[in-house]
C-alpha positions in Angstrom: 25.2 83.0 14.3 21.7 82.4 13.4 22.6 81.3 10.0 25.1 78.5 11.8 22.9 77.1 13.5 20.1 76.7 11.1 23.1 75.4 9.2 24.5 72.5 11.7 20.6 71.5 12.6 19.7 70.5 8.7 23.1 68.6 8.4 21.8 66.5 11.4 18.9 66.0 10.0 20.7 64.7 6.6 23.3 62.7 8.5 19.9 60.7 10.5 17.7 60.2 6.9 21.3 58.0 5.9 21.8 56.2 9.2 21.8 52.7 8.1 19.8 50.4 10.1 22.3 46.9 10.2 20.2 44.1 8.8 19.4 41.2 11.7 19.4 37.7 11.1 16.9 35.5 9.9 15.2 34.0 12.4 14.5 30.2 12.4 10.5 29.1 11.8 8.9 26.5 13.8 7.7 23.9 12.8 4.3 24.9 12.9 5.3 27.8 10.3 7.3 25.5 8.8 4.1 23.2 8.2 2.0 26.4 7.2 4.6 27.3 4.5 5.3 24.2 2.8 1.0 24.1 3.0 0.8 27.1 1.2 3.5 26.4 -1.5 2.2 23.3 -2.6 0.0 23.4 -5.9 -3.4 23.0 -4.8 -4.6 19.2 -5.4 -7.4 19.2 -8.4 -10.6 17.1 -7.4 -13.1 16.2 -10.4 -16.5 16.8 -10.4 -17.5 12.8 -10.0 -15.1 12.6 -6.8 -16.2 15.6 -5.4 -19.7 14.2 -5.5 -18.6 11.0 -4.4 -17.1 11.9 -1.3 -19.8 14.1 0.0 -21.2 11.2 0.4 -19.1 10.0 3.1 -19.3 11.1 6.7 -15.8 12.4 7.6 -16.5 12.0 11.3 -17.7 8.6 11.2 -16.3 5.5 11.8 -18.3 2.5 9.6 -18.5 -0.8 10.9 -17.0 -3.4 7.9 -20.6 -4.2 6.6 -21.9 -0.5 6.4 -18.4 0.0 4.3 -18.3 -2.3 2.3 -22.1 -1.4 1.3 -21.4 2.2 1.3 -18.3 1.5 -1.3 -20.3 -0.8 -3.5 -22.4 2.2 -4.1 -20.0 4.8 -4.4 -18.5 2.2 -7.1 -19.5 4.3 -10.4 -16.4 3.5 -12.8 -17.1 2.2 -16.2 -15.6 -1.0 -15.3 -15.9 -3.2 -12.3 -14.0 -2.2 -9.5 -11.7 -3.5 -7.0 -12.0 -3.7 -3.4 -9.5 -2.5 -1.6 -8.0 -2.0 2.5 -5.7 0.1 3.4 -4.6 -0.5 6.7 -1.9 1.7 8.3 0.3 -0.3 10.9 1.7 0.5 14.0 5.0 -1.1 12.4 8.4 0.2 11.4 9.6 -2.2 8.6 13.3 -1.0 8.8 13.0 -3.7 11.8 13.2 -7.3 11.0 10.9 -7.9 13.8 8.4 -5.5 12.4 7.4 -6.7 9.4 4.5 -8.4 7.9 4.6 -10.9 5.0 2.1 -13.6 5.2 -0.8 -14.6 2.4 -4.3 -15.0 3.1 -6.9 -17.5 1.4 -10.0 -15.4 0.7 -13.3 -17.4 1.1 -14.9 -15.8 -1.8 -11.4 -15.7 -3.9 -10.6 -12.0 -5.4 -12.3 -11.7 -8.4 -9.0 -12.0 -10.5 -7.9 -14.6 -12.7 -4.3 -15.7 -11.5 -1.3 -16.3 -13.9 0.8 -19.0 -12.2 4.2 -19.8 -13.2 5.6 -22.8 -11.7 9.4 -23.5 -11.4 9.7 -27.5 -11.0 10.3 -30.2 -13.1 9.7 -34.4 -12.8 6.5 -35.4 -11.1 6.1 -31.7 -9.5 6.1 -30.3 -12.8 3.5 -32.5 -14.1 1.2 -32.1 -10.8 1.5 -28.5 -11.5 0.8 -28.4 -15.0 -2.4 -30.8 -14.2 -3.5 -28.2 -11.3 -3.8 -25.4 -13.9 -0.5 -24.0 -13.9 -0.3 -21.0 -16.7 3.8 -21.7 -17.1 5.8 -24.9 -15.9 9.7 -24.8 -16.6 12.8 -25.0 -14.7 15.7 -24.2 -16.8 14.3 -22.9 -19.5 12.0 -20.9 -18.0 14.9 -19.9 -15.2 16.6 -18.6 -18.4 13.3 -16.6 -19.8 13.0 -14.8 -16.8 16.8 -13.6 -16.9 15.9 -12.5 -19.9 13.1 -10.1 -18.4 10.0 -12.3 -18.8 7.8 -11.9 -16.1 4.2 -12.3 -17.5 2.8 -14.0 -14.5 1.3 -12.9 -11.1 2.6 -15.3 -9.3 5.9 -17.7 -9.3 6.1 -20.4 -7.1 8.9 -23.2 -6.9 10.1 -26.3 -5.5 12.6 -26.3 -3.0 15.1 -27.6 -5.5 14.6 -24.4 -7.8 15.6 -21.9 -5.0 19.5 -22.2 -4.7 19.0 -21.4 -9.0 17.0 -18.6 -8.6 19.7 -16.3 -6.9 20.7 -14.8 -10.0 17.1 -13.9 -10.6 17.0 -11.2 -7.2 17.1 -8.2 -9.6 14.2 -9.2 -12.1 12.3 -10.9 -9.5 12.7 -8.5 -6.1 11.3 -5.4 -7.1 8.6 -6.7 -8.9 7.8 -8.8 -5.7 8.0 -11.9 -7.5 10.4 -13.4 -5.7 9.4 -17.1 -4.4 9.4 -17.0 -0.4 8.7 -20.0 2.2 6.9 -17.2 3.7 4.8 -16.5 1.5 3.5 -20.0 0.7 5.3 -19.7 -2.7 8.1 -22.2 -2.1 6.2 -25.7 -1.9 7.4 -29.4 -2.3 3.8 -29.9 -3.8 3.2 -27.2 -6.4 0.1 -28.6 -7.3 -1.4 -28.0 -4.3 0.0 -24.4 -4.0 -1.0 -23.5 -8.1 -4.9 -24.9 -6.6 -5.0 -22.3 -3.8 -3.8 -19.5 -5.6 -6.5 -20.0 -8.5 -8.8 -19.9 -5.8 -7.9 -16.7 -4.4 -5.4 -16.6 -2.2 -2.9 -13.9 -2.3 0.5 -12.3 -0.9 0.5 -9.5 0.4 3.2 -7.5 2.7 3.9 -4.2 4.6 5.6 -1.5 2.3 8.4 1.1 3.6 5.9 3.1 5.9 4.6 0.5 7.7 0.9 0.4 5.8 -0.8 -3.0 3.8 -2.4 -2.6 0.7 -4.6 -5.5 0.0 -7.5 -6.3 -2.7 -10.0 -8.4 -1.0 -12.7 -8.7 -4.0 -14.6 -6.9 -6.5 -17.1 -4.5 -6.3 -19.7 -6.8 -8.0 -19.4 -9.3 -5.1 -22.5 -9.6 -2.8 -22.5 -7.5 0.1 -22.2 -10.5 2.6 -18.9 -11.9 1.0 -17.3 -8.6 0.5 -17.6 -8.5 4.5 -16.2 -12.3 4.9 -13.5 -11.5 2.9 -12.7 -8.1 4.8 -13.1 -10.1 7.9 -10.9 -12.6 7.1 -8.1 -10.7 5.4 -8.1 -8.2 8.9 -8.3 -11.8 10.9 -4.9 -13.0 9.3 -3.1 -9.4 9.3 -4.1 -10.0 13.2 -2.5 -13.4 13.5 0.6 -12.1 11.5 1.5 -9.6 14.3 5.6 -9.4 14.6 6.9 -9.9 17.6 8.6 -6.3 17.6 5.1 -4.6 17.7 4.4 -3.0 20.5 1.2 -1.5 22.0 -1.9 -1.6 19.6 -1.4 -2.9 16.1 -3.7 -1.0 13.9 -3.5 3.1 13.8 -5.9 3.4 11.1 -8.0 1.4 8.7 -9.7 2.3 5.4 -11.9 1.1 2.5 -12.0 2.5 -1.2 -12.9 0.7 -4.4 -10.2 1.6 -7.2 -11.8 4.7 -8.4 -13.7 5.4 -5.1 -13.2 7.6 -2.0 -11.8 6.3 1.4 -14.4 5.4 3.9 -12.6 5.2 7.8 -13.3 1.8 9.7 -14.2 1.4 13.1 -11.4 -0.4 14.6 -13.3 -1.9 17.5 -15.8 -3.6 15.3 -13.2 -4.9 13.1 -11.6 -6.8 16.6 -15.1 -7.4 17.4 
């Protein structure tokens, strides 16, 4: 009887060791986790030495006003060639919206820095004012038909009114690159001339990308300290002007300086309005 029960008790203590626990669900991460994860899976971005050392040199917490920026980047401008100046401003803008876009151009006091190739679609008299302006290319068939071809050795193309209805076949050479003439942008002009004049001097295009933020050269590092600033100044005065009418609440989220090789330096908003 004994012997029984000794028996039955260790066969209830096999049958429990193979009791198989059923396996639950998943359950769903928030998106906090979520964050963490993708954080932790991502390769680790590699910082050299030089931008390491470069950085420590600017105050994470602070806010510079545009004159204590611009100085700080000029010195923090250690590349073996000469550096551009460059704002990054992030916009309270979605560009999916027609009515939240920007697209404008803005004539630099102190110019960029850059010397402009100018292509000029126009022919007669506006051809020849271009051409006597400065103009690096002046065609209008002919250089229509280059550009199908996949020429675009030029920074900027600007045309007469006349050229535009020609230049639809030119969307898919011409549109990504941003090349595209636009009234817009000051590049569609019944007196090329004029337009090829203020382009050598410095004034540029610039528009909002796909996540509502402007990148915009503004100068070169070897620029004097005060005319950096008058260019910032002027370039944030125009983005100011060019607020769409589908922008709501404050414009600017954040603004930030960085030559080409340089680290970010945050700008103080207020003194930028100021």
């Amino acid at each position: 009887m004994l012997y029984c029960r000794a028996s039955l008790l260790l066969l209830a203590a096999v049958a429990r060791a193979w009791v198989v626990t059923p396996l639950l669900p998943p359950q769903p991460l928030s998106q906090a986790e979520e964050c963490c994860s993708a954080r932790a899976a991502a390769p680790a971005m590699m910082v050299s030495r030089r931008m390491a050392a470069l950085a420590a040199e600017v105050d994470e917490e602070k806010f510079y006003t545009p004159a204590e920026a611009c100085s700080l980047m000029k010195k923090l401008a250690n590349a073996k060639f000469v550096e551009t100046a460059e704002l990054h401003g992030n916009l309270n803008l979605d560009p999916k919206y027609n009515d939240q876009q920007i697209r404008t151009t803005v004539s630099l006091p102190h110019g960029t820095g850059n010397d402009v190739k100018v292509a000029v679609l126009a022919d007669g008299p506006a051809a020849d004012a271009a051409k006597a302006a400065g103009a690096d290319l002046v065609g209008f068939e002919d250089l229509i038909q280059d550009i199908a071809g996949g020429m675009t050795d030029f920074d900027v193309l600007l045309a007469t009114p006349a050229a535009m209805p020609k230049l639809a076949k030119l969307g898919k050479v011409l549109g990504p690159k941003g090349l595209m003439p636009s009234p817009k942008a000051g590049t569609v002009s019944p007196n090329p001339g004029e337009a090829v004049n203020e382009f050598k001097a410095g004034k540029i295009e610039f528009r909002t990308d796909k996540q509502g933020i402007v990148h915009v050269p503004f100068g070169k590092v070897d620029f004097d300290d005060s005319k950096l600033t008058e260019n910032l100044l002027s370039l944030t005065d125009t983005i100011e002007k060019a607020r769409p009418s589908g922008c709501k609440g404050k414009l600017w989220i954040t603004a930030t300086l960085s030559s080409t090789m340089g680290p970010a330096i945050k700008l103080d908003l207020a003194s930028l309005k100021a």
